[in-house]
C-alpha positions in Angstrom: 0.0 0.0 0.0 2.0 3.0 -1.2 2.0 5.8 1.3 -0.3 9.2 0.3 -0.6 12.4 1.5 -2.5 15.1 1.5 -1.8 17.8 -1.2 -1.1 20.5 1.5 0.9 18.3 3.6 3.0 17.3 0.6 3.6 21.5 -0.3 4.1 21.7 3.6 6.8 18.7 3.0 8.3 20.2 -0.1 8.8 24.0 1.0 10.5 22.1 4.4 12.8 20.5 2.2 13.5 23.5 0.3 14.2 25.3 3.6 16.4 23.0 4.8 18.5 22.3 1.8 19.4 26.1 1.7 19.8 26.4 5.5 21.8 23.2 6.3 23.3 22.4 2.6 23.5 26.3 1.5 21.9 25.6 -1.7 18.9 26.4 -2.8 16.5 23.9 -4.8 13.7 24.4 -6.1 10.1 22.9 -6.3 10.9 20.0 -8.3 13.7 18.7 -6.9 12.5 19.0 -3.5 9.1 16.9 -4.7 11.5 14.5 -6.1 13.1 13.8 -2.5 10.2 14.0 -1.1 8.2 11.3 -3.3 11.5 8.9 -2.8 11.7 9.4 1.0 7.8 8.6 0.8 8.6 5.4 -1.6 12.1 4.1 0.0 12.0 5.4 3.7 8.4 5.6 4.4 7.3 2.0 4.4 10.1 1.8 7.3 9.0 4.1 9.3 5.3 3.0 8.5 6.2 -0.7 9.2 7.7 0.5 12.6 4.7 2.3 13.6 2.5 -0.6 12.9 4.7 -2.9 14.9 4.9 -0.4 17.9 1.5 -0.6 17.6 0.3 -4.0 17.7 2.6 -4.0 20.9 1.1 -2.0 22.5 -2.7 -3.1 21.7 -1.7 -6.7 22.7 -0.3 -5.0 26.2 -3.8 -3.9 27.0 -5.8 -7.1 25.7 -3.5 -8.8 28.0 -4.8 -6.6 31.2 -8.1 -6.6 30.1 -9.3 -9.7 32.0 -7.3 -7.9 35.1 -8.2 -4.3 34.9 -11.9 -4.7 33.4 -12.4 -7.6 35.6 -16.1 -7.4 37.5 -16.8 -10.2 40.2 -19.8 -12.2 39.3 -22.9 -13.0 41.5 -22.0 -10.0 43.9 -25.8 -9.4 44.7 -25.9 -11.1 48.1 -22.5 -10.2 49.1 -23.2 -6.7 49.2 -26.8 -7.4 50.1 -27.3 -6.1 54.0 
């Protein structure tokens, strides 16, 4: 499943990328190029990250699932034990 963003998060991306290529690399790029990085970090580093998140993820949902029976726990037939 390739990896899509929203058209103003991708111009958010690209003018990011275009800010820090002439702040940290002291050149300046332009729209284009910037897009280009930008659509291979998507393609080559983003199913990484992706990947990683969904792992992270299904950790952490099994972590709870697992402490369900503990923390949602109710005691049954408590009626007559309470009862006065």
């Amino acid at each position: 499943m390739p990896i899509e963003l929203e058209p103003e998060t991708g111009k958010k991306l690209v003018a990011s990328i275009k800010r820090y290529f002439a702040e940290h690399m002291e050149e300046e790029i332009g729209d284009l190029k910037a897009g280009l990085l930008l659509d291979f970090c998507l393609r080559e580093i983003g199913p990484c990250i992706y990947n990683q998140a969904i792992s992270d993820a299904q950790v952490f949902m099994q972590e709870k699932v697992v402490d369900l029976d503990i923390s949602l726990y109710e005691p049954e037939f408590g009626y007559w034990t309470d009862a006065p």
